[in-house]
N, C-alpha and C positions, 0 to 999 in steps of 0.2 A: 271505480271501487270506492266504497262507501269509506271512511276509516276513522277511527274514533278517538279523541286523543283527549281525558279527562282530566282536570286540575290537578289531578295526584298519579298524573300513568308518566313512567319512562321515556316512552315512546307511542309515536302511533301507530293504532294496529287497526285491521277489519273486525270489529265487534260482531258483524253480523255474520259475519262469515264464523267465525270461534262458536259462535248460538249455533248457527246451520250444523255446525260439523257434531256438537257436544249432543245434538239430536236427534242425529243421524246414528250415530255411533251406541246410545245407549235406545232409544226407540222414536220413530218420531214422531206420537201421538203422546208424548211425554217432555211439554216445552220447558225451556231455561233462559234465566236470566240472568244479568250481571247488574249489581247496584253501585252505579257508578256513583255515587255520595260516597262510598269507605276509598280508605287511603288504602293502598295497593302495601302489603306487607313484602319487607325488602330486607336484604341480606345483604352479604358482601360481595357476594357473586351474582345474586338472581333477585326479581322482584316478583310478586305473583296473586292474583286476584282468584277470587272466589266466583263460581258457576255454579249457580241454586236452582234444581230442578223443583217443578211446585207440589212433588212429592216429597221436598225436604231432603232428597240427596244433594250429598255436594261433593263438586270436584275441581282440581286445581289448575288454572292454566298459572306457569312461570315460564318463563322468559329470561335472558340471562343481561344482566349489567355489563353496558362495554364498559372498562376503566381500564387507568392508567399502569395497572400493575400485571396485567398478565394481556398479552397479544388476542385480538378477534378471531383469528385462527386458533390460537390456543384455547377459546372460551367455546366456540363451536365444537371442537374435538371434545373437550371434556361434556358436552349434553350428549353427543354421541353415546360417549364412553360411560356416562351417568347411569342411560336409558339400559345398554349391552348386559350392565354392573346387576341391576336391579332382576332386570331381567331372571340372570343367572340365579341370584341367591333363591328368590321366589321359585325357580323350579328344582330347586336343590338342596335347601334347606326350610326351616319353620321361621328362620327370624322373618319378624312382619315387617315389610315394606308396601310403599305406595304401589298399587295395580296399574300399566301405562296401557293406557286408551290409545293416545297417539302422538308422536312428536314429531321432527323436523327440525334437522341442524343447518339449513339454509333458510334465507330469505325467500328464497323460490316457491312459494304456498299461496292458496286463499287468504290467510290472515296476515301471511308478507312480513313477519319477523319470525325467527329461532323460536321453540316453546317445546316443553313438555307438556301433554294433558294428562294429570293423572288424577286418583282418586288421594281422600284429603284423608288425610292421618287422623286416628281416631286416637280419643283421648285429648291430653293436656302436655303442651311441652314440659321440660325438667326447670325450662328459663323462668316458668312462672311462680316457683317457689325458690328462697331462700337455701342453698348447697349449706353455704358456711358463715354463717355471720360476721366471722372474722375477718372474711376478705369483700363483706358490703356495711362496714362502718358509716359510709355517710349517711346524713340526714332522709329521711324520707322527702323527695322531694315532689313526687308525685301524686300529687293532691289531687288532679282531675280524675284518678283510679275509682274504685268504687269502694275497694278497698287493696289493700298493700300485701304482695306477696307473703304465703307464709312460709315457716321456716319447716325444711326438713326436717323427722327428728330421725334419732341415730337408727332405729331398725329398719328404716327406711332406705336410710343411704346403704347398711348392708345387704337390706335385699334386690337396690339396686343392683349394689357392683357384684354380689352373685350371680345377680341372671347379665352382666356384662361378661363375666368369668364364661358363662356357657355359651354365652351369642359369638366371642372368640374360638371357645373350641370348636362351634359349629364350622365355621371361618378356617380353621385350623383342617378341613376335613376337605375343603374345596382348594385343590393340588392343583397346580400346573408348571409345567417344565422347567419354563424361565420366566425372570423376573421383568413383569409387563404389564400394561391395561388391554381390557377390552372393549371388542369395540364392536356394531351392531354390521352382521353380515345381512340381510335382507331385513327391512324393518316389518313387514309382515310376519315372519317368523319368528315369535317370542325364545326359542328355543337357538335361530341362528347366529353364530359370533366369530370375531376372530384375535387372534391377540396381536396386539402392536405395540409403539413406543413408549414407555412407561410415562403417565401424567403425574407421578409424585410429586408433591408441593416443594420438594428440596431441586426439584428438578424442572418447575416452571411458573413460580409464585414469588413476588417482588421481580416481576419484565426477568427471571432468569430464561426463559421461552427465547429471550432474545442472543443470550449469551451463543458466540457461534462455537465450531470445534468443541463443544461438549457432546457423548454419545447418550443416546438417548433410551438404546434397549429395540427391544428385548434383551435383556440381561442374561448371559449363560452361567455365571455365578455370582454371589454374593460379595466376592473383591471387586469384581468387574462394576457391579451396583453402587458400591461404596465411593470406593474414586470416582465414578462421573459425578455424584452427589458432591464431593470433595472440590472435584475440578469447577462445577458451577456456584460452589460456594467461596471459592479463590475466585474467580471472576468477579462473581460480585462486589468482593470488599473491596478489590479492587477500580473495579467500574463503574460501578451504581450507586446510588446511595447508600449510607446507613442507616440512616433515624430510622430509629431512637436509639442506634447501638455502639455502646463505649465500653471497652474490653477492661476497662479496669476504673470504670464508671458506672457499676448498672444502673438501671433504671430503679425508683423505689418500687416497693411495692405494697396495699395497700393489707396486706395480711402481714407486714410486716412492722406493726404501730399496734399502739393498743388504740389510738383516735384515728379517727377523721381529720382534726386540726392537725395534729404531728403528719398524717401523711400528706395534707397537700402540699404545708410547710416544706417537709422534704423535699418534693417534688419541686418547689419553686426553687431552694438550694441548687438541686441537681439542674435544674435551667441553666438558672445563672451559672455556675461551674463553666458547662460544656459552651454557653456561647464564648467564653474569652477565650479566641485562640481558635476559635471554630473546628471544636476538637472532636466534632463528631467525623464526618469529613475529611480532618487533617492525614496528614502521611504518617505520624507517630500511631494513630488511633487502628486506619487501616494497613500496618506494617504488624500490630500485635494480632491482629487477627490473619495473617499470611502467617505467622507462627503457630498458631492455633492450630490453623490447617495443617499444618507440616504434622505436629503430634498427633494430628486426629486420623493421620494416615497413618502413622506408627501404630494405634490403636486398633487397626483394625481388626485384625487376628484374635483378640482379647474380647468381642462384642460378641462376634458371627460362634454359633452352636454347630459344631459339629454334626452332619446328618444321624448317623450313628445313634446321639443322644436327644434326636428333635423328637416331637411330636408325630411324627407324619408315619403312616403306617408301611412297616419294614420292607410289604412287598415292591410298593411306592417308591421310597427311598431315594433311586439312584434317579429317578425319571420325574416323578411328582413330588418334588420339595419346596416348592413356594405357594405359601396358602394366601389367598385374595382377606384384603384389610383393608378395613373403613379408618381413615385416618382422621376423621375431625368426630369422635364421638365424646362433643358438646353437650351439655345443657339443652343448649336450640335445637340437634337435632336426633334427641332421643324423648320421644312420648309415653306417656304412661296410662292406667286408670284407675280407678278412682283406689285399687289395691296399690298402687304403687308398682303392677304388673307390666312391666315394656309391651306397649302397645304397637311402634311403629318405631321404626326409625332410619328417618330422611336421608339427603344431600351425599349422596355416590358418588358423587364429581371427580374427585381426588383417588378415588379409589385403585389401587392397583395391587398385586401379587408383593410380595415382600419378602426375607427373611425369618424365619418363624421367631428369632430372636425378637422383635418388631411384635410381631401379633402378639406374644408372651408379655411385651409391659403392659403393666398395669393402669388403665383410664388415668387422667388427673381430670377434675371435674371443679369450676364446670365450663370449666374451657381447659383446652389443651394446654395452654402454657401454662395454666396453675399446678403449683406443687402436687406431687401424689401425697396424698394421707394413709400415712403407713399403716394409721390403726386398722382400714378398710382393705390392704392387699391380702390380708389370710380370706377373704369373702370374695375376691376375684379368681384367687387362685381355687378356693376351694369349689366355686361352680365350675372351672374349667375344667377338673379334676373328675366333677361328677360328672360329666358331659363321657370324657375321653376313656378310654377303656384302661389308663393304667396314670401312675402319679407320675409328674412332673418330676425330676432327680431339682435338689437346690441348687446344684452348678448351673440349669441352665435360667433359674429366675434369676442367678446374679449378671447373667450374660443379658437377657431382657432388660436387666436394672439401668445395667450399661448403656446399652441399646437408645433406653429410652434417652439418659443424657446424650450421647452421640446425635438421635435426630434430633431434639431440640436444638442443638449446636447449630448444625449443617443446615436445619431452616432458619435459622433465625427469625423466629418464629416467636420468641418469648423475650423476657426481660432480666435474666439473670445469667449471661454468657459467660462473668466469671466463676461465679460459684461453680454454675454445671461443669464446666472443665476441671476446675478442682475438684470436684467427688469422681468424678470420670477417672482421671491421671491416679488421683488417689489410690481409686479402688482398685487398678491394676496395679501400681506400682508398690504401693506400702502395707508392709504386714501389720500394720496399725493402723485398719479405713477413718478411724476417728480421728486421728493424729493426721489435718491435710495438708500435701507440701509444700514446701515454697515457692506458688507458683512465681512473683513476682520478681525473685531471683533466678528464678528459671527464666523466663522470657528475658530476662537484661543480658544473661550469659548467651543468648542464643542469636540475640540484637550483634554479638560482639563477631558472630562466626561472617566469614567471607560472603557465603551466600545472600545471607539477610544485609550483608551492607552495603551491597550492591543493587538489592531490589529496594532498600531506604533511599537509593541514588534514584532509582526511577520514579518511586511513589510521590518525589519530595516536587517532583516535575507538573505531578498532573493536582499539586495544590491551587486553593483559589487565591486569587490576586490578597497580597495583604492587604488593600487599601477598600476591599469588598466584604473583607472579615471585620476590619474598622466600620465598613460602614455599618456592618449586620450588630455590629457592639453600641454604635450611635442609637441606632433605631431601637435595638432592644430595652437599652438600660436608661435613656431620661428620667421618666416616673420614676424609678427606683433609686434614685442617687440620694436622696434625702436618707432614703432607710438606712443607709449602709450596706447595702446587701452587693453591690457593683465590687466596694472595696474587699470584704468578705469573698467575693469569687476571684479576685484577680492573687490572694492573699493565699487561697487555696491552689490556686495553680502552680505558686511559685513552690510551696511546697512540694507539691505532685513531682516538680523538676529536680528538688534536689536529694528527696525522700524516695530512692528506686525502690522500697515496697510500699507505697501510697496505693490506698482503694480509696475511691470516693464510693463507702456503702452503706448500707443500714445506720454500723456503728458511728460511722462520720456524720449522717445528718441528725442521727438521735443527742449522740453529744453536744452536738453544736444548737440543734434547737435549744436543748435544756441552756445550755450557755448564754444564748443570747435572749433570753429570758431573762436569767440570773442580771444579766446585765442591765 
């Protein structure tokens, strides 16, 4: 076997064989080639090269990235599941996806790795222009460009998330029983499927694939859905890592500065904080977030929309209530042209059936974990609106609202875990949503009950050696001792211990920069 393994490839594959097949498949007096000079464009999950036939068509082989965060069994089920996903929408609906020529979720092929061959998404992705300037302050630093991304402007961004509002309702229209992926029953037959364990990113993204005793699904209701999500999100805080997440630390964020300088400042603040005490990790850290969880399971009731009130058409109902959702619609993988009209859009992998509460939030753009922009959701809802035969009632876009903080939560997936649990608890608890509660007193009062001071007994067990938290403080802060900043974080901790409502947030690193300025 011949196999080809280029300066910028993952891995090595049969290149001639990937030619043989990409000409077989479309004609084969119509040859293709691969220019092995371009860097192989890569993802978080997948890498994938271009196949230029010499009439100028072009189509994509990908291939999926082994790594450390999600199991090779888990990454082959999701191509599976990607190809099944794709499949479906295209003989079901109008939204435009990639056409699959052919793929293989084993190594067992002529070309001897995992790949999809599909055709290439027509248009421009949404990554290549500017969403919000606010949240890309820093400097231009890409000089080799030809030139520099430009910026959306506002009719733009509403005539996105209107035709997101309709490619949801479409979505909203494609029912299935229970809550699940699919997955390719005869890969010859574009039309063949079947449904099995749900691939949700809450349910097998950061090694949770590995967590055992979590159910997996098919899900016969939406409480059933919720607690395994719950269950593998207590697992994790418990047994995995967290970086970058501190429950009453978040992380800064860069929409959250009017510069550049103030955010990375920040950001070096919030470093230094979390390494004294190695408080990302510690038992205090992952002890607040096993409270988290306990409320997020009291919340359930308060997300989930009553069938009655959903979407989903009345005959339906009792039988077809979980409509299939694209969970990462990104920037990267939603294309446009040259109107700003959604041309295609990618990456199925994650894909599975959901709670219509779930399809009902609103994008945040241009990644999933940025804020929604409120001024934009009257234009998501208003395309979903136009799509579906009747209006959305407002109880259940606040159920959606909810929703959407609840999965942020449960993935951890983003960088603001305390806020989103306060608007969450908030908006169910308080007849004043603007007035948010105490969370801070809340978690210290809930520190104090039986339950929780018993599993602080076991957490405080599977801490790391102090003398490896010393050393991670050695390694980290030499360079920095001159500045003051070692003193500054050890100065803020002691605080954080005697201050039971301390956030180390926005407002703490904005003060303090201005301060030590002044100084």
């Amino acid at each position: 076997m011949v196999r080809t393994r280029g300066p910028f490839f993952y891995t090595d594959f049969n290149l001639p064989a990937l030619l043989h097949l990409a000409q077989q498949i479309r004609n084969v007096y119509i040859p293709c080639l691969c220019d092995l000079s371009k860097q192989p464009l890569c993802g978080g999950l997948n890498w994938a090269i271009t196949i230029t036939f010499v009439d100028d068509v072009e189509w994509m082989f990908r291939s999926p990235l082994m790594n450390e965060f999600i199991s090779n069994e888990t990454v082959l089920e999701l191509l599976d599941s990607e190809v099944a996903t794709m499949r479906y929408v295209k003989l079901n609906s109008s939204i435009p996806v990639p056409d699959i020529f052919d793929y293989s979720s084993t190594t067992s092929n002529a070309i001897g790795i995992p790949y999809i061959l599909m055709s290439k998404a027509p248009g421009i992705a949404l990554s290549k222009f500017t969403w919000n300037i606010r949240t890309n302050p820093q400097p231009n630093r890409a000089s080799h460009r030809k030139q520099p991304p430009s910026n959306l402007q506002r009719e733009h961004k509403e005539k996105i998330m209107t035709q997101l509002g309709a490619l949801r309702a479409q979505l909203s229209k494609m029912t299935f029983p229970k809550i699940c992926s699919l997955y390719t029953e005869d890969k010859n037959k574009s039309s063949s499927y079947h449904i099995g364990k749900c691939l949700s990113p809450s349910l097998t993204w950061y090694m949770r694939d590995s967590l055992d005793e979590i159910p997996r699904g098919p899900f016969s209701c939406t409480q059933d859905f919720h607690n395994s999500e719950l269950s593998a999100l207590l697992g994790h805080v418990q047994e995995l890592p967290l970086s970058p997440h501190v429950f009453f630390a978040p992380l800064p964020k860069a929409a959250e500065f009017d510069t550049w300088a103030e955010y990375v400042s920040a950001v070096d603040m919030w470093n230094d904080y979390v390494t004294v005490n190695g408080k990302i990790d510690h038992n205090n850290n992952r002890l607040d977030y096993c409270i988290a969880e306990h409320y997020l399971r009291l919340l359930i009731p308060s997300i989930d929309i009553p069938v009655s009130e959903s979407c989903v058409p009345p005959d339906l109902a009792h039988e077809y209530q979980y409509p299939l959702h694209h969970p990462d619609l990104s920037a990267s993988n939603i294309f446009v042209d040259e109107e700003f009209n959604i041309s295609c859009v990618i990456d199925w992998g994650f894909a599975s059936t959901v709670p219509i509460a779930t399809l009902l939030a609103t994008p945040s753009l241009p990644h999933p974990r940025d804020d929604i922009d409120d001024s934009l959701v009257p234009f998501f809802r208003s395309g979903f609106d136009s799509i579906f035969n009747h209006k959305v009632e407002e109880k259940s876009w606040i159920h959606a609202q909810r929703s959407w903080y609840f999965s942020r939560l449960v993935n951890l997936d983003e960088l603001q875990d305390f806020h989103y649990f306060s608007k969450l608890y908030t908006s169910v608890y308080s007849n004043k949503p603007k007035d948010l509660i105490d969370i801070p007193t809340l978690f210290r009062d809930t520190r104090g009950k039986e339950e929780f001071r018993d599993l602080a007994k076991t957490l405080v067990m599977d801490d790391r050696p102090v003398d490896k938290v010393a050393r991670d403080e050695r390694d980290y802060f030499p360079a920095l001792r001159l500045t003051g900043r070692e003193a500054v974080a050890r100065k803020l901790t002691l605080m954080s211990e005697f201050n039971k409502g301390f956030v180390a947030d926005k407002r703490l690193w904005s003060w303090l920069g201005e301060a030590l300025v002044d100084f």
